[in-house]
C-alpha positions in Angstrom: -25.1 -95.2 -95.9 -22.2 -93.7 -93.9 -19.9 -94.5 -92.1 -21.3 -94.2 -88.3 -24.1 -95.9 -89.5 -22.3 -99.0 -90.2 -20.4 -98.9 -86.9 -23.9 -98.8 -85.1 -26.2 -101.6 -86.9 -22.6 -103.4 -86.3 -22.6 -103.0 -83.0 -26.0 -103.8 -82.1 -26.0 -106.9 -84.0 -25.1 -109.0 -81.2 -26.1 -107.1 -78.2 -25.3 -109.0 -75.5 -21.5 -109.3 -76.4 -21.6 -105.3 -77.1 -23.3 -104.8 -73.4 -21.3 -106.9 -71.1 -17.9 -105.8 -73.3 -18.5 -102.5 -72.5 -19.4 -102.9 -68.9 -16.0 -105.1 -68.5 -14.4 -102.3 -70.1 -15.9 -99.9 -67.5 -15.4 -101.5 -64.1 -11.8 -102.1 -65.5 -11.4 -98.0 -65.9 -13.6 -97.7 -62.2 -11.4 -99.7 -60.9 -8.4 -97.8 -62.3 -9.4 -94.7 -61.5 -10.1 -95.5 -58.1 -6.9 -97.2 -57.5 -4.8 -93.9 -58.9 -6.4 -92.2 -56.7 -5.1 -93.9 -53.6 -2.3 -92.0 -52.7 -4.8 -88.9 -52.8 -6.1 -90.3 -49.5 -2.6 -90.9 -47.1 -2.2 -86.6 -48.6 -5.8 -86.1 -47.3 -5.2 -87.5 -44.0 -2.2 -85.9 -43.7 -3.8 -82.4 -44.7 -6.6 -82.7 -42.5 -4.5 -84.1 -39.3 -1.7 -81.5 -39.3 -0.9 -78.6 -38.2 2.0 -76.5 -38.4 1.8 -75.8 -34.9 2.1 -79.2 -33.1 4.9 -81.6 -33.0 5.5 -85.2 -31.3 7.8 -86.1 -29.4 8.7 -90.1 -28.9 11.1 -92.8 -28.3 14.1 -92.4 -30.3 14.1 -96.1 -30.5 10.2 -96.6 -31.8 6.8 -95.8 -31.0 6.6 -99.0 -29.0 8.9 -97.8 -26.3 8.1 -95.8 -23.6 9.0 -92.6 -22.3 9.4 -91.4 -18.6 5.4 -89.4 -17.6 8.1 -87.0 -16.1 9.3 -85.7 -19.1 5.5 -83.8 -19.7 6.8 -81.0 -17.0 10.0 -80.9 -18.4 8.8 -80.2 -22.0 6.3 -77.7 -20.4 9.2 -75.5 -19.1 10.7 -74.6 -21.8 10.7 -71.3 -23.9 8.0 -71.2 -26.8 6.1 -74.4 -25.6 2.1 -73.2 -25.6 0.9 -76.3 -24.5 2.0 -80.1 -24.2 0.0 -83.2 -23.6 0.5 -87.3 -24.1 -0.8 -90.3 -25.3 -0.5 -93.7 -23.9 -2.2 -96.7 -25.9 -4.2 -98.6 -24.5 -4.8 -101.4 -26.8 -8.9 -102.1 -25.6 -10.7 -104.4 -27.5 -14.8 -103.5 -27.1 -16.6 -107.0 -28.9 -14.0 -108.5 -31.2 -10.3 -108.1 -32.1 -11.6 -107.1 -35.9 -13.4 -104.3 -34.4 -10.3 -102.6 -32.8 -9.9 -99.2 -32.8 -7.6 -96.5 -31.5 -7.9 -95.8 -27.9 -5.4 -94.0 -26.2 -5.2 -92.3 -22.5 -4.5 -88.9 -22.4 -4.3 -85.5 -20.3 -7.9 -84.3 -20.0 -7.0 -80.7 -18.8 -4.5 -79.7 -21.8 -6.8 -80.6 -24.5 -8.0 -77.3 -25.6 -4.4 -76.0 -25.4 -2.6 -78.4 -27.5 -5.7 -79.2 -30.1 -7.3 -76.0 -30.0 -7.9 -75.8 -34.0 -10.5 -78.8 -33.5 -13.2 -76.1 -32.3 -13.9 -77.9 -29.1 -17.3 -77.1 -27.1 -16.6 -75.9 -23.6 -19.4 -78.0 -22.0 -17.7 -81.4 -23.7 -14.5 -80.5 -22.5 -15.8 -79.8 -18.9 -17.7 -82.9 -18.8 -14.3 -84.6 -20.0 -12.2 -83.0 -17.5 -14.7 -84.0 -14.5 -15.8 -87.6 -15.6 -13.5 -90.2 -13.9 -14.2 -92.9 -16.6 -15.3 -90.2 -19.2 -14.6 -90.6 -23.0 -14.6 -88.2 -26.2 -15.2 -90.7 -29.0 -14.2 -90.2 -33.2 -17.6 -89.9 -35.3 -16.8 -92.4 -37.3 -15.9 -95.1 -34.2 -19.5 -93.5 -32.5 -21.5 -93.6 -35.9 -19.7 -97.5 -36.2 -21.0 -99.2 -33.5 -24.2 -96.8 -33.1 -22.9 -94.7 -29.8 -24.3 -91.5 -28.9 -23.0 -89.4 -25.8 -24.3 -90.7 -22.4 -23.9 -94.8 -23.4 -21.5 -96.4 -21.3 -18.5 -98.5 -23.3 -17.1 -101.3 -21.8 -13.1 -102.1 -23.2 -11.6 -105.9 -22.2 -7.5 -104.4 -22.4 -5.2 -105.6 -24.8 -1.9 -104.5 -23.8 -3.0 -103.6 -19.7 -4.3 -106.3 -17.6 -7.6 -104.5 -16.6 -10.7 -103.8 -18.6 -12.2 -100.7 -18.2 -16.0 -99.1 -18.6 -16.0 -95.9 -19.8 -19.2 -93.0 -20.4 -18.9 -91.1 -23.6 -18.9 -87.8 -22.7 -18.6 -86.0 -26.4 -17.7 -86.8 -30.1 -14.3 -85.4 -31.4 -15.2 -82.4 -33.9 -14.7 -83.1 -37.3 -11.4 -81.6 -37.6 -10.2 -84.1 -35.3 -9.4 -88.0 -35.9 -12.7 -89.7 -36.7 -11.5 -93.0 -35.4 -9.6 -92.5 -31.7 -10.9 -93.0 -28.6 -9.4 -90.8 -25.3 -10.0 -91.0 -22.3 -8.5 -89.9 -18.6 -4.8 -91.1 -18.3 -5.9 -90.9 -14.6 -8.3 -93.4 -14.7 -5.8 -95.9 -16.5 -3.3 -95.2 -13.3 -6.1 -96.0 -10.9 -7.1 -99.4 -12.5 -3.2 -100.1 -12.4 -2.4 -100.1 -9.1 -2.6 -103.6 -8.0 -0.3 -104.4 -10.7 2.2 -101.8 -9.5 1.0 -98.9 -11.2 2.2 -97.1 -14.5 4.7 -94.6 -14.7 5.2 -94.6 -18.2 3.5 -92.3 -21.6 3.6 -93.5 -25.6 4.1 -89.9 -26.8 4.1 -86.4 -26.2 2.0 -83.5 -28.2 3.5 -80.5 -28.1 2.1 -77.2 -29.7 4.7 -74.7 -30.5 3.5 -71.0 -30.1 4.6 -69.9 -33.8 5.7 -71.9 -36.4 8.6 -70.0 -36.6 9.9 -71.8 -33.4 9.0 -75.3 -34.7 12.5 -76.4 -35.3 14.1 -74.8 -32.0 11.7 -76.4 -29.9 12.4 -79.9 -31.7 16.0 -79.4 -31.2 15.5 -78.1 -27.9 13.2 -81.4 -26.5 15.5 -83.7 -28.1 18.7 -81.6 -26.3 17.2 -81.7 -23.1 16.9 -85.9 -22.9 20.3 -86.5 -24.8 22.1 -89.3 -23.2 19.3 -90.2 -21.1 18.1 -93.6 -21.0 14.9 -92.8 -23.1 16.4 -90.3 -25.8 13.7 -88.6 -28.1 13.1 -87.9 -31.6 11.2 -84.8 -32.1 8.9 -84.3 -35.3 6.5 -82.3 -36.9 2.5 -83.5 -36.6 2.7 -83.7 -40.8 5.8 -85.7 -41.2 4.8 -88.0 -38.3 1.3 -88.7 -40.3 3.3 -88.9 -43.3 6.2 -91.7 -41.9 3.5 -93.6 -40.2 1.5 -93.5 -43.5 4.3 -94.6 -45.5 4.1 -97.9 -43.9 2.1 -98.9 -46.1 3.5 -98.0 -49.3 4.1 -101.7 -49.9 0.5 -102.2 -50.1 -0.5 -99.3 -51.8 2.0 -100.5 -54.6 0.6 -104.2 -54.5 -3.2 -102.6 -55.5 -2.1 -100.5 -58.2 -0.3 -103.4 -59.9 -2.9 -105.2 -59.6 -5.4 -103.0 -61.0 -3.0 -102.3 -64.0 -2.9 -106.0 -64.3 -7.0 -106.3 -64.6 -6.8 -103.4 -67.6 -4.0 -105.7 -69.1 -6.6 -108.4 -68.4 -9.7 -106.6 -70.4 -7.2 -105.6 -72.9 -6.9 -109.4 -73.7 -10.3 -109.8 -73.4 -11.5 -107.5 -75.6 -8.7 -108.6 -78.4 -10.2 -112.0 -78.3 -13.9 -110.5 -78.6 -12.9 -108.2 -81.4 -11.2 -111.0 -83.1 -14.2 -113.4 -82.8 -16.1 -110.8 -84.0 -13.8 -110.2 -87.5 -13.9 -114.1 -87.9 -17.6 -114.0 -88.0 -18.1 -111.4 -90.7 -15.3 -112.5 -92.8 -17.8 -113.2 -95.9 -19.1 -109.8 -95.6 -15.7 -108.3 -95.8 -15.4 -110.4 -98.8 -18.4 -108.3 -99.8 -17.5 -105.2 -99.0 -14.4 -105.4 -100.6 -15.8 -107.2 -103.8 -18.3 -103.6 -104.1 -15.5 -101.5 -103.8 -15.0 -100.5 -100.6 -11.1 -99.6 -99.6 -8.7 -101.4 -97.3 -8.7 -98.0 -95.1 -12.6 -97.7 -94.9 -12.7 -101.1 -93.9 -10.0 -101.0 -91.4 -11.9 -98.0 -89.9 -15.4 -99.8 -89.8 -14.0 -102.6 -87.8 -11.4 -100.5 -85.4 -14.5 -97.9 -84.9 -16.0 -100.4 -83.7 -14.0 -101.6 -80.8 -13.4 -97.2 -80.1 -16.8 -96.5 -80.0 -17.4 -99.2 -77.2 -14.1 -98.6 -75.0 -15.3 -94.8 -75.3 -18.5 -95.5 -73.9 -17.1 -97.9 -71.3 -14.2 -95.6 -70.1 -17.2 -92.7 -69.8 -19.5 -95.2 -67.4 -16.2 -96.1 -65.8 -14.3 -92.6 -65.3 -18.1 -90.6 -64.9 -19.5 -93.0 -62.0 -15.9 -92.9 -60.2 -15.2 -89.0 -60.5 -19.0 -88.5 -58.9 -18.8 -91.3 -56.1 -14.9 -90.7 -54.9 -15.7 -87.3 -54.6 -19.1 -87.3 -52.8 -17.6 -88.1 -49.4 -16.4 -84.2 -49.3 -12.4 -85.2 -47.7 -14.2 -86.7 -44.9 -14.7 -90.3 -43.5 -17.9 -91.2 -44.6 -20.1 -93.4 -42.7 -21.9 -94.1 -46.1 -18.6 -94.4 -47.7 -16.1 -95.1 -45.3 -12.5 -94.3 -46.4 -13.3 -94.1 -49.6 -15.3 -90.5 -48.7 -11.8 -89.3 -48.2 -10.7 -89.8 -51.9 -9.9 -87.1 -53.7 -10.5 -87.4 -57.7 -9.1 -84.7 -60.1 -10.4 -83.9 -63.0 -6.9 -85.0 -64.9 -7.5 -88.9 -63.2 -11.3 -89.2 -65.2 -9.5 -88.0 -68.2 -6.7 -89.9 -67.9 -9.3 -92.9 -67.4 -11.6 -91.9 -70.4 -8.0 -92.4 -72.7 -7.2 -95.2 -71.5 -10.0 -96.9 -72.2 -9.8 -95.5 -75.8 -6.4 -97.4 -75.3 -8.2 -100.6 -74.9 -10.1 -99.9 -77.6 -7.1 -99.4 -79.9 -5.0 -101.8 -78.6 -7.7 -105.1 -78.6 -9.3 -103.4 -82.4 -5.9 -102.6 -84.0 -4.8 -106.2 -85.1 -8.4 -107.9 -85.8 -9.3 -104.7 -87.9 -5.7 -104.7 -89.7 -5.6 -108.6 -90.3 -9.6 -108.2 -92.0 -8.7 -104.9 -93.8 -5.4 -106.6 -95.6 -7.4 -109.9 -96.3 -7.8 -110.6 -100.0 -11.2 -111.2 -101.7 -10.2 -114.8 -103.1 -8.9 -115.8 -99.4 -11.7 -114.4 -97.7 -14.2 -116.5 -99.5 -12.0 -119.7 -99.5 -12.4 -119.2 -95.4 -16.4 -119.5 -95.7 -16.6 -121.8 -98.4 
C-alpha cells in the first residue's frame, strides 16, 4: 500500500469534516484573492477615466467651493486650450438618499470638444444640445433603475432648492462614466431664478491640444486667477481620479486586514481540526509504529493530509475567483457591479493557491510532528 493511498482512505474517512474543511479553506483564499485585488480597481478606473489630454481646474480651497461661471471664457482664450467645459453638482436625489447618484450640470455645446475620445453619436448630442430639460445618463445608473432614452426622470434637489424633471435623451458611451448624470447648466439657471439665480460652476474641464502643453496650460490657468478671490489648482484628469480615489485608502486598508484576519482565522481552524483528527487515531499510530513504519513516513501521512486538502481548497478558491473577477471585462457590470471592474493576474491565483498550501502547513505541521515523535508505550497508555 503506498503512500497516497493512505492519505486518501484517510481522508475520506470522515467526510463531512474533509468537505466543509476544504470549502472553509476555499472561501478563505476567494476571499483573499478578491480582496488583493482591490487596488486593481481604483488603477482601472483611473485607466479607463483619463486621458492625457484633459485637465481640471477647481477651487484651490476644495472641491466644495465654487468658482466664478466667468472664468469658462477666460480659460477658453488662452493659447493651446482645444476645448473647455464645467460641472456644477447638483446633488438630485430620484426615490431615496441610498440611491443617489452623480448628477452634475454641464455645458451641452462643448461636449464633443472636451470628451471627444468617448465616441459620441451626433444625433444624441444634437438632441442634448436642443432638449431644455434633456439628459445623457451613465449605463450603469440607466441599466440600475431600468431607464431607456425617451423616459422622463424626475430629481427632488439636494443641494438647490428646486426639483427638476428631466427626459433622457442618450446613454454616455462606454468609455465614459457609467454612473453620472448631465444635464443643461441652462436649465439649472432657469429653475433658479426666484431664488436669485446662480452664478457660480464646481469645476472646469479643459482639454489641452497636445500633451506636450499639459503643464503650460496648468500653470498658465492657475497664473491667470492668482490673487483672485477664487484662486485655482490645475490638475491632470489621471491625478484628479487618482487624489479623489485615494480617499479611500483607509477603507481599502481596513478590508484587506480583515481578510488576512479570516485566513489567520481558518489557519486556527484547521489546527484544531487536524489536531482532533491526530487525537482520534492515536492507537493506530501506535500501530503503525509498532509494524515498523518510521517517524518521517508517519509525519508525512498525517501532514499530507492537511496539504492535500488546503491544495484542493486554495484551487476551488483561487480558480472560481480568477474566472469571476475577470468576467466583467474592466467594465461595470450590471451582472457584476464593481466587481466587473476587477482585474485578477495570474500571479494573485498563484499567490492564492500557496497560501492555502500555507494553511495546510501551518494548521498540519504541529499535530503531524507531536503524533510522529509519540512513543509506542505512550501512545497506547492514551487509549487504554
Amino acid at each position: 500500500m503506498t503512500t497516497w493511498t493512505l492519505i486518501r482512505r484517510n481522508l475520506t474517512r470522515n467526510r463531512t469534516r474533509t468537505l466543509l474543511t476544504t470549502l472553509a479553506i476555499s472561501f478563505s483564499i476567494f476571499l483573499v484573492c478578491a480582496v488583493m485585488t482591490l487596488p486593481s480597481v481604483r488603477d482601472t478606473i483611473v485607466t479607463r477615466s483619463a486621458n492625457a489630454l484633459r485637465l481640471t481646474v477647481h477651487h484651490k480651497a476644495g472641491l466644495t467651493y465654487m468658482l466664478p461661471l466667468a472664468y469658462v471664457q477666460r480659460v477658453r482664450t488662452l493659447p493651446h486650450v482645444a476645448g473647455v467645459n464645467h460641472w456644477s453638482w447638483f446633488g438630485g436625489i430620484y426615490t431615496e438618499p441610498k440611491d443617489m447618484f452623480p448628477n452634475f450640470a454641464i455645458d451641452p455645446e462643448t461636449v464633443a470638444e472636451v470628451w471627444p475620445d468617448y465616441g459620441w453619436d451626433p444625433a444624441v448630442l444634437k438632441a442634448f444640445k436642443q432638449t431644455r430639460n434633456g439628459a445623457l445618463v451613465g449605463a450603469r445608473t440607466m441599466s440600475k433603475f431600468n431607464w431607456k432614452v425617451g423616459d422622463e426622470v424626475a430629481l427632488r434637489g439636494g443641494v438647490f432648492p428646486v426639483n427638476l424633471s428631466f427626459k433622457i435623451v442618450g446613454a454616455i458611451p462606454e468609455k465614459g462614466n457609467p454612473v453620472v448624470f448631465w444635464f443643461p447648466r441652462q436649465y439649472l439657471e432657469e429653475a433658479m431664478q426666484p431664488y436669485g439665480g446662480f452664478g457660480g460652476i464646481g469645476m472646469l474641464w479643459v482639454r489641452v491640444d497636445h500633451p506636450d502643453n499639459i503643464n503650460t496650460v496648468m500653470a498658465a490657468i492657475d497664473e491667470l486667477f492668482r490673487n483672485s478671490e477664487a484662486e485655482t489648482a490645475s490638475e491632470t484628469e489621471r491625478s484628479f481620479f487618482a487624489n479623489f480615489l485615494s480617499s479611500f485608502d483607509g477603507i481599502l486598508t481596513i478590508v484587506m486586514l480583515v481578510g488576512f484576519l479570516v485566513v489567520a482565522a481558518i489557519v486556527l481552524i484547521a489546527a484544531n481540526t487536524a489536531a482532533m483528527s491526530v487525537r482520534e487515531r492515536i492507537g493506530e499510530v501506535a500501530v503503525l509504529k509498532t509494524i515498523g513504519f518510521r517517524r518521517r513516513t508517519i509525519f508525512v501521512l498525517l501532514l499530507g493530509e492537511g496539504l492535500l486538502i488546503a491544495a484542493v481548497g486554495g484551487l476551488l478558491g483561487a480558480g472560481p475567483a480568477y474566472f469571476i473577477l475577470n468576467a466583467g471585462n474592466s467594465s461595470w457590470s450590471p451582472l457584476l457591479g464593481p466587481l466587473g471592474m476587477f482585474i485578477m493576474p495570474v500571479s494573485i491565483m498563484i499567490q492564492g493557491i500557496f497560501l492555502a498550501l500555507l494553511v495546510g502547513l501551518l494548521s498540519g505541521i504541529i499535530p503531524a510532528r507531536g503524533a510522529a515523535r509519540l512513543h509506542v508505550a505512550t501512545a497506547l497508555r492514551q487509549i487504554a
